[in-house]
LUMNU-498411 format. One record per residue (C-alpha): residue in one letter; x, y, z. Coordinates in steps of 0.02 Angstrom, whole numbers, plus 50000, padded with zeros to 5 digits. Layout:
BEGIN
REC  resn   east  north     up
REC     a      X      Y      Z
...
***
This chain:
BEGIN
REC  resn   east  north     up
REC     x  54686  55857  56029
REC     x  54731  55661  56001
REC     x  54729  55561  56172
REC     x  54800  55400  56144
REC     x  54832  55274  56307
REC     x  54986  55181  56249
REC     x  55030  55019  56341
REC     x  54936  55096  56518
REC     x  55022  55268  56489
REC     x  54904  55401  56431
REC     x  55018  55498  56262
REC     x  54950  55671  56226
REC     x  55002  55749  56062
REC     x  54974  55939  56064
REC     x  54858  56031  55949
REC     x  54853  56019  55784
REC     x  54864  56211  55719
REC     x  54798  56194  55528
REC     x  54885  56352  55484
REC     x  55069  56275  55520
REC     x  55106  56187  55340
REC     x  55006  56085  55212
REC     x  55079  55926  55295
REC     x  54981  55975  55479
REC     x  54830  56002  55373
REC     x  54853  55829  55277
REC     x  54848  55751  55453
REC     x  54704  55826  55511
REC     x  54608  55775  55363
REC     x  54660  55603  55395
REC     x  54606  55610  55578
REC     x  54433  55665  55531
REC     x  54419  55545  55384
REC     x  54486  55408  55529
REC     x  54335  55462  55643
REC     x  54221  55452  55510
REC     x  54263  55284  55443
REC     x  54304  55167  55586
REC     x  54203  55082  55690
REC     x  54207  55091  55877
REC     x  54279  54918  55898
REC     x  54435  54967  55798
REC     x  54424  55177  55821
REC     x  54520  55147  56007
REC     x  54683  55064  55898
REC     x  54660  55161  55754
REC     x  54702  55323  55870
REC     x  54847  55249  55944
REC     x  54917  55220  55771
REC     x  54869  55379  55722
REC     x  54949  55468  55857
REC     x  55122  55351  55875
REC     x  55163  55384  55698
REC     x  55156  55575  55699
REC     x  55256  55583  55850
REC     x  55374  55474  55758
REC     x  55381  55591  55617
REC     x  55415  55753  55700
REC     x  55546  55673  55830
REC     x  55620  55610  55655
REC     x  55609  55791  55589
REC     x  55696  55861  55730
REC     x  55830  55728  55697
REC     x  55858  55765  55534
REC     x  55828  55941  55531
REC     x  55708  55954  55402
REC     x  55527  55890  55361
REC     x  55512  55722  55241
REC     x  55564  55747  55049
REC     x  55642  55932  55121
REC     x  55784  56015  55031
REC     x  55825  56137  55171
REC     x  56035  56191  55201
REC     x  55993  56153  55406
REC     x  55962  55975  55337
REC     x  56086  55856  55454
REC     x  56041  55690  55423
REC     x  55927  55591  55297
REC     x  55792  55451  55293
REC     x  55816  55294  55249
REC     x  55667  55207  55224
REC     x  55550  55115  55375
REC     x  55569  54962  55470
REC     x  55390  54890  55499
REC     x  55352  54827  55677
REC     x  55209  54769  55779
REC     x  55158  54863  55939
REC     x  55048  54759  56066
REC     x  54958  54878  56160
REC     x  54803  54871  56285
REC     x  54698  54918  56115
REC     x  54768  54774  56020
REC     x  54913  54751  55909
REC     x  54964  54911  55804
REC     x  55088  54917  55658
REC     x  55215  55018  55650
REC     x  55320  55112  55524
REC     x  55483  55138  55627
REC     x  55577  55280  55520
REC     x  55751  55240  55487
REC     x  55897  55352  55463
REC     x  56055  55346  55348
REC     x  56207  55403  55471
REC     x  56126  55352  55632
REC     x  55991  55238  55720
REC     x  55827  55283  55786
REC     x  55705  55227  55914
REC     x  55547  55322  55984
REC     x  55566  55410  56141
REC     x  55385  55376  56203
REC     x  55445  55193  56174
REC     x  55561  55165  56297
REC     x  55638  54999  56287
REC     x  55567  54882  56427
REC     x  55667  54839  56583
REC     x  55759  54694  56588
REC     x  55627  54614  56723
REC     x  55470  54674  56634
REC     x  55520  54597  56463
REC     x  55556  54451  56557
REC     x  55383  54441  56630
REC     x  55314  54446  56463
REC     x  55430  54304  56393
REC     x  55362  54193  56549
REC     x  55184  54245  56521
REC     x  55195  54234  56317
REC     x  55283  54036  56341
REC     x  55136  54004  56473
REC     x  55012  54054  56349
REC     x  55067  53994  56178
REC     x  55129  53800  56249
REC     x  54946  53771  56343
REC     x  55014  53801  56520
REC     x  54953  53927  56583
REC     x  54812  53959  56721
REC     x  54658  54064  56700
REC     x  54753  54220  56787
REC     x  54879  54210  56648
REC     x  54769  54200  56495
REC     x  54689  54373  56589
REC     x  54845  54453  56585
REC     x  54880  54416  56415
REC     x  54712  54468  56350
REC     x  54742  54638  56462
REC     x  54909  54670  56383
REC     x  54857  54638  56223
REC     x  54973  54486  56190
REC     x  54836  54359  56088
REC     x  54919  54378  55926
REC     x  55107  54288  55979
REC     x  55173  54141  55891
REC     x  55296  54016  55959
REC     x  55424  54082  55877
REC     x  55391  54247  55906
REC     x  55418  54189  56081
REC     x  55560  54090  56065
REC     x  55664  54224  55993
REC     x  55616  54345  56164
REC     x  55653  54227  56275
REC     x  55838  54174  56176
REC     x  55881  54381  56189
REC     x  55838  54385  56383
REC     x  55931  54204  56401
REC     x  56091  54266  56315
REC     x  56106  54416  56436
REC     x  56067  54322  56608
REC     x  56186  54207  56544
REC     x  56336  54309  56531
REC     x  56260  54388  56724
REC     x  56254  54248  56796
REC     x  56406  54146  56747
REC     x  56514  54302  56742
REC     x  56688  54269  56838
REC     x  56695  54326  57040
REC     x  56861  54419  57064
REC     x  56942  54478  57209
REC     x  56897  54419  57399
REC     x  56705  54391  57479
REC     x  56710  54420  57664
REC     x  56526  54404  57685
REC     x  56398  54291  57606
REC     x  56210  54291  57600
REC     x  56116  54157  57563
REC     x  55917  54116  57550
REC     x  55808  54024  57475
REC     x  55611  54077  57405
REC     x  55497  53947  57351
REC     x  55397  53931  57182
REC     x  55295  53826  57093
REC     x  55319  53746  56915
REC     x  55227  53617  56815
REC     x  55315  53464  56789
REC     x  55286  53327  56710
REC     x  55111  53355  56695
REC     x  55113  53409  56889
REC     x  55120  53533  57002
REC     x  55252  53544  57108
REC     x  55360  53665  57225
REC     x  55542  53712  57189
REC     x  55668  53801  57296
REC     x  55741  53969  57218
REC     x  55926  53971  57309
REC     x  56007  54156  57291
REC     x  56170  54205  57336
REC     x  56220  54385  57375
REC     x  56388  54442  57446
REC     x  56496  54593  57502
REC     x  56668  54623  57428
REC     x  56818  54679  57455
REC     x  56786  54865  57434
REC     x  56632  54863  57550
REC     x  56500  54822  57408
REC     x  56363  54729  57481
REC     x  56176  54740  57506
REC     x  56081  54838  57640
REC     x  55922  54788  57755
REC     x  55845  54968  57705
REC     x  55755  54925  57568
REC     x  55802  54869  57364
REC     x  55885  55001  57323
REC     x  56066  54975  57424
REC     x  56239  54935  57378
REC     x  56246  54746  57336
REC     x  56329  54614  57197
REC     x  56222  54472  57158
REC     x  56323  54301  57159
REC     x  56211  54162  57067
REC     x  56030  54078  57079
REC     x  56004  53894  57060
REC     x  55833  53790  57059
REC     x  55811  53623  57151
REC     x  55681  53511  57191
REC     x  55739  53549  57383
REC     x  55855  53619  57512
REC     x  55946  53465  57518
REC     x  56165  53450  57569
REC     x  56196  53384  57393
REC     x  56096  53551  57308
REC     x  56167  53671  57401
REC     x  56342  53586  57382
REC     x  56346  53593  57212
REC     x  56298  53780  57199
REC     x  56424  53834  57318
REC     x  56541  53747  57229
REC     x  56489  53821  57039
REC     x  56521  53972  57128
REC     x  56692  53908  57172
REC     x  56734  53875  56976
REC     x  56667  54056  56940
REC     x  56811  54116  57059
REC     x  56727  54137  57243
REC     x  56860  54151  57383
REC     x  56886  54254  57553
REC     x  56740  54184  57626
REC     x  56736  54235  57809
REC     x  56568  54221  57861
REC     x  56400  54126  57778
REC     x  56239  54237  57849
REC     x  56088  54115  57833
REC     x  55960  54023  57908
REC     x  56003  53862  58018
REC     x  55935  53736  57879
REC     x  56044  53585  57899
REC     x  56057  53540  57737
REC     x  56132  53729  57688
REC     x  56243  53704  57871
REC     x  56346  53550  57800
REC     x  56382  53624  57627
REC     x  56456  53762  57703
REC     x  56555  53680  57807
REC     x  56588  53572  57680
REC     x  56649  53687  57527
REC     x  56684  53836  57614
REC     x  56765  53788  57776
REC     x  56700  53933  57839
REC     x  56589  53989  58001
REC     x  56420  54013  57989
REC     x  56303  54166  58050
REC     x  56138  54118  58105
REC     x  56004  54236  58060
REC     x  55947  54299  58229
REC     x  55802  54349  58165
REC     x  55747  54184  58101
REC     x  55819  54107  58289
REC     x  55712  54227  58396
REC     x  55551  54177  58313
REC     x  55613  53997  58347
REC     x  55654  54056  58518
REC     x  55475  54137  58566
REC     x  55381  53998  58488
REC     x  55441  53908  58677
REC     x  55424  54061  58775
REC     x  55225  54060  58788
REC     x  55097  54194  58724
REC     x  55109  54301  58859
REC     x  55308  54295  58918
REC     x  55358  54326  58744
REC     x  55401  54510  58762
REC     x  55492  54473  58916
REC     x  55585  54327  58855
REC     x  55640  54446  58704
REC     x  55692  54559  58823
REC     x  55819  54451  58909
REC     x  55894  54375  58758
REC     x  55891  54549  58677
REC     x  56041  54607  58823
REC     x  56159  54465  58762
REC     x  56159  54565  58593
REC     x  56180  54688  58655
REC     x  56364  54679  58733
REC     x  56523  54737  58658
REC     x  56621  54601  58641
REC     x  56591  54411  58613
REC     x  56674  54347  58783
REC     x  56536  54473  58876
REC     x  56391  54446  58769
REC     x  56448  54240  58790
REC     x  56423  54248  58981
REC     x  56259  54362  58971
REC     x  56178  54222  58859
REC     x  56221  54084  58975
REC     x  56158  54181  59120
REC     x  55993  54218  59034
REC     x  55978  54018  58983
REC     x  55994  53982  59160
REC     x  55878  54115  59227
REC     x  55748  54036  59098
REC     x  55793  53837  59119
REC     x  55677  53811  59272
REC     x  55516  53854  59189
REC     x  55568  53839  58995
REC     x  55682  53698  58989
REC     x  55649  53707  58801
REC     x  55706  53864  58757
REC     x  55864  53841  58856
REC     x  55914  53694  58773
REC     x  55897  53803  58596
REC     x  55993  53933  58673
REC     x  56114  53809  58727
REC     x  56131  53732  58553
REC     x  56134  53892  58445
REC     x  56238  54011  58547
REC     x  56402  53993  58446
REC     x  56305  54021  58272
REC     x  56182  54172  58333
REC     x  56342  54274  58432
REC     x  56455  54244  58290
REC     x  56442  54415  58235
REC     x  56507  54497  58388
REC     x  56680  54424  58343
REC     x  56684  54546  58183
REC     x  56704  54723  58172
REC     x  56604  54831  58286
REC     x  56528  54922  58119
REC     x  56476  54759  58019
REC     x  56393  54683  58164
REC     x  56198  54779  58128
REC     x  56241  54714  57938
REC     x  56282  54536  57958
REC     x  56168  54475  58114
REC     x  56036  54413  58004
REC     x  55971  54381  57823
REC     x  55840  54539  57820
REC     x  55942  54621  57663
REC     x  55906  54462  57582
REC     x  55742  54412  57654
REC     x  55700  54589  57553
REC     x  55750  54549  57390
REC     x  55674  54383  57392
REC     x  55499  54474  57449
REC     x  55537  54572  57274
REC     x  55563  54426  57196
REC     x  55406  54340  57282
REC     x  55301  54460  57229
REC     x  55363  54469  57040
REC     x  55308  54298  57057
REC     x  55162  54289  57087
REC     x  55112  54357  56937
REC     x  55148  54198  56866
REC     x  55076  54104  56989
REC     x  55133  53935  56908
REC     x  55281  53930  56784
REC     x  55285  53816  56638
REC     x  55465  53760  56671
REC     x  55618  53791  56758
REC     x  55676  53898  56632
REC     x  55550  54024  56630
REC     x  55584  54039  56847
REC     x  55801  54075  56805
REC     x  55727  54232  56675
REC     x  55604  54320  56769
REC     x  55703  54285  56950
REC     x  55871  54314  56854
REC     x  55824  54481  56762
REC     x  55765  54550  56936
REC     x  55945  54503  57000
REC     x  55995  54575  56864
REC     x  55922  54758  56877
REC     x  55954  54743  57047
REC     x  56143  54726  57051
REC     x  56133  54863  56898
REC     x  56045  54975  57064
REC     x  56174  54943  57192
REC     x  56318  54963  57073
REC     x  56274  55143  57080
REC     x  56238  55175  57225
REC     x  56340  55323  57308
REC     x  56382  55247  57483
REC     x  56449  55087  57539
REC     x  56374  54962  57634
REC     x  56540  54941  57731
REC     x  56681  55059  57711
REC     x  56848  55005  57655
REC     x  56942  55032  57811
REC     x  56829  54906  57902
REC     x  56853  54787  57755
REC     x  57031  54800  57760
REC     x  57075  54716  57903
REC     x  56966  54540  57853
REC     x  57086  54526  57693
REC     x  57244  54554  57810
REC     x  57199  54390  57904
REC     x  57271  54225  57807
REC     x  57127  54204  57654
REC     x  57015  54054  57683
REC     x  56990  53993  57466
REC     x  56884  53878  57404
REC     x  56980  53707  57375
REC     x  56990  53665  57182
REC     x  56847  53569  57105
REC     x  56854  53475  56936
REC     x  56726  53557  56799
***
C-alpha cells in the first residue's frame, strides 16, 4: 500500500493486486525499483509523485473509458497529451504530468482547487518572501509549505488572478435599497516605507431589501458584503470618501448606520448619508461600566439593562432618564454619558419590534472582523497595502459566497417592507 501525505492530507491509494493487468504489474516494479534507488532525503517526494500520478491515470481511465493506448468499443473520450505542472507540497516541489483530454477538461479530484482565501494567503506569504519582507514567522511558513522554489513572476501572475476577481467583488454595482448598515473597522500592520506602521481595515456590511443581512450567530449567516478600504486612520475625511465610493457603486435606502461612536465615522455619516446613527450598545456599556466601579458593575448593568428592555422608545426614553438620575449622586460620570448617548444607544427601539436584537450593536460584524483578525495574523506584517485588500478581500469574498446561500433570512420580507414604504433617504450625487 502507497501512503502519500499530500499538502497536510494523508492520500491512500489501495493495493496494488499484481494479477489485475501487465500495466498494475509495470507499476509495482517501478515502486520497488523507486525504493531501491532513492535516497531518504528525496524517497518522501518521490512517493508523492509516485502515488499522484497513478491516481491521475485511473481517474483518467474512468473518464475515458478505457486504459491508455486502448482500443476498447466502451471507449468515450480520448487523451490528448499532458500539461506539465509543479506541485508544492510539504515534501518539496513535485512535477506533474496533468493528463489532458480531447472533448473535455480535466483536473484531479484529490486536487481540489484552493479557496479563494487560502490562495490568497499564499499570494501574501509568496510576495513577503520573494521581495525581502517578510519576518522570521513567514520564511517558517514558507519552508513548511514547501514554497522555496517561487520566482517573482511566478508570484506576480497569482496575485494578478486573485486581484482580477476581488476586483469585479468589490466594485460590483449595489442595486436596490439598504435599510441597515454595518460598519467596523480592524487594525493591521504593513511595512511602509521602510517602517512599520498600523493601518485601519474599514468594512462595510449591510442588509437589503429582501431581508439579506448578516447574523451575530457566528460566520456562517445571511449577509452581503459592501466594500473594504485601507487608511492610515479613522479620520472624517477616510471614512467620507468610502461612504461616498459606495455612493457611486449605487448605495441608497440607508435608514440606519450600526457602529461604534468614533467621531470621525459619526460626521461622515451624517455627512453623506443623512442618516441616523445606531450606537453599538455593546461597545457603550463597556464605556458605561468603566465609571461604575469594580464592584457596582453588575448592578449598574442591571439598571441600564431595564431601559432596553421596554417596548417602545417613549417608555424605554423615560426608564433611562430615571436610571441616570438614580445614579447621578454617586456617579456623576456615568450620568453625564448616559445623558449624552441616549438618543444614539435607544435608536433601535424606534424600528421594528423584530430587527431590534439585530441592529442594537456591531457583534455580527465584530465576528467577521475576529475572522478576519485571525487570518491575519498569519501574516503578522504585510509587505504592502495590496497584499491586506487580497487576503481581507477574498475572506469577504467566501463569506458573502456563505450567506448567499444560506436558507433563512436574517429579517423577513414583511418586516422589510414597511422601511421601503417610508419616503427613501439616497445618497446625494457625487462627481467620479
Amino acid at each position: 500500500m502507497v501512503i502519500a501525505e499530500l499538502c497536510g492530507r494523508v492520500l491512500v491509494a489501495r493495493p496494488i493486486n499484481l494479477t489485475e493487468n501487465p500495466t498494475m504489474t509495470d507499476a509495482m516494479m517501478s515502486l520497488r525499483a523507486l525504493l531501491e534507488k532513492s535516497s531518504d532525503a528525496d524517497l518522501r517526494r518521490e512517493m508523492v509523485g509516485f502515488a499522484a500520478q497513478r491516481l491521475m491515470e485511473r481517474e483518467v481511465e474512468s473518464l475515458t473509458g478505457a486504459a491508455h493506448g486502448e482500443r476498447r468499443p466502451e471507449r468515450v473520450n480520448h487523451r490528448n497529451g499532458y500539461r506539465q505542472r509543479v506541485w508544492e507540497t510539504r515534501a518539496g516541489a513535485v512535477e506533474r504530468r496533468i493528463p489532458k483530454l480531447r472533448r473535455s477538461s480535466y483536473f484531479p479530484a484529490f486536487l481540489e482547487p484552493r479557496r479563494m482565501a487560502e490562495k490568497a494567503l499564499a499570494a501574501v506569504i509568496q510576495e513577503a518572501y520573494v521581495h525581502g519582507v517578510s519576518t522570521r514567522s513567514v520564511d517558517d511558513l514558507v519552508q513548511a509549505m514547501g514554497m522555496t522554489g517561487m520566482s517573482k513572476s511566478q508570484v506576480s501572475r497569482l496575485c494578478a488572478e486573485i486581484d482580477d476577481k476581488l476586483a469585479a467583488f468589490l466594485n460590483r454595482p449595489l442595486e436596490g435599497e439598504w435599510p441597515y448598515l454595518w460598519l467596523d473597522a480592524t487594525y493591521v500592520k504593513v511595512r511602509e516605507n521602510g517602517r512599520i506602521v498600523s493601518v485601519a481595515a474599514i468594512v462595510a456590511v449591510a442588509v437589503n431589501g429582501d431581508g439579506r443581512g448578516p447574523s451575530a450567530h457566528g460566520l456562517d449567516p445571511w449577509g452581503e458584503v459592501l466594500g473594504i478600504s485601507i487608511g492610515a486612520s479613522e479620520a472624517e475625511t477616510f471614512w467620507t470618501e468610502f461612504l461616498r465610493a459606495l455612493a457611486r457603486r449605487g448605495r441608497r435606502g440607508v435608514k440606519r448606520v450600526i457602529s461604534d461612536a468614533q467621531e470621525g465615522l459619526q460626521a461622515a455619516v451624517a455627512k453623506v448619508l443623512h442618516a441616523s446613527g445606531q450606537r453599538c450598545r455593546v461597545h457603550f456599556m463597556r464605556n458605561a461600566l468603566a465609571y461604575a466601579g469594580k464592584h457596582g458593575r453588575r448592578v449598574v448593568a442591571a439598571f441600564i439593562a431595564t431601559a432596553f428592555a421596554q417596548q417602545d422608545a417613549e417608555m424605554a426614553r423615560a426608564q433611562w432618564r430615571q436610571v441616570a438620575d438614580q445614579l447621578r449622586p454617586k456617579a456623576p460620570k456615568l450620568a453625564a454619558l448616559m445623558d449624552a448617548a441616549e438618543t444614539d444607544v435607544l435608536a433601535f427601539i424606534s424600528f421594528p419590534k423584530d430587527h431590534r436584537p439585530k441592529i442594537h450593536s456591531t457583534n455580527p460584524l465584530e465576528r467577521l472582523n475576529g475572522e478576519i483578525k485571525r487570518r491575519t495574523e498569519v501574516i503578522g506584517i504585510f509587505p504592502n497595502e495590496a497584499a491586506i485588500i487580497r487576503l481581507v478581500g477574498a475572506i469577504l469574498l467566501e463569506q458573502n459566497d456563505e450567506w448567499a446561500v444560506q436558507r433563512a433570512r436574517y429579517m423577513t420580507l414583511e418586516t422589510t417592507a414597511p422601511l421601503s414604504q417610508d419616503p427613501v433617504v439616497t445618497l446625494p450625487a457625487v462627481a467620479a
